[in-house]
N, C-alpha and C positions, 0 to 999 in steps of 0.2 A: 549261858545256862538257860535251860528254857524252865516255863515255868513247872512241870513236876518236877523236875529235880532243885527245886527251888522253896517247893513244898515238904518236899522230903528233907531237904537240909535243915530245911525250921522246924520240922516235924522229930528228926534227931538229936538237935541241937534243944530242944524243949522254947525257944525262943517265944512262941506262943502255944495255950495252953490246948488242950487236945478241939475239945469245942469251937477252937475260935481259926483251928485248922481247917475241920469237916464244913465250917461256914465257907472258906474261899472255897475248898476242894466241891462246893454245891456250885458257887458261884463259878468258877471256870469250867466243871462238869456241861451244864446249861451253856455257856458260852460259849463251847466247844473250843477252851484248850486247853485241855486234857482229854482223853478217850476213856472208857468207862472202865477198861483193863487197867490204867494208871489209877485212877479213882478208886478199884479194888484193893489194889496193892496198899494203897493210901490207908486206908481202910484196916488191913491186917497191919500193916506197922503201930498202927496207934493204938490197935487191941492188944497187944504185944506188950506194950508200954507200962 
């Protein structure tokens, strides 16, 4: 698995709570691994929520 779909699992799974998802999804955004399209998507599933 790479890591967005790794994000999204935790992020469906509720395993951690919406905030403390958006804090990795910044942290690997900047690190570049994720692309900023995965990072949206990230984004609209947790507004979703």
């Amino acid at each position: 698995m790479n890591t967005f779909n790794n994000l999204k699992t935790i992020a469906t799974l509720k395993r951690k709570s919406p905030e403390e998802i958006m804090n990795l999804a910044d942290i690997f955004l900047m690190n570049e691994r994720i692309t900023a399209e995965q990072y949206q998507e990230l984004v609209k599933l947790l507004e979703s929520k």
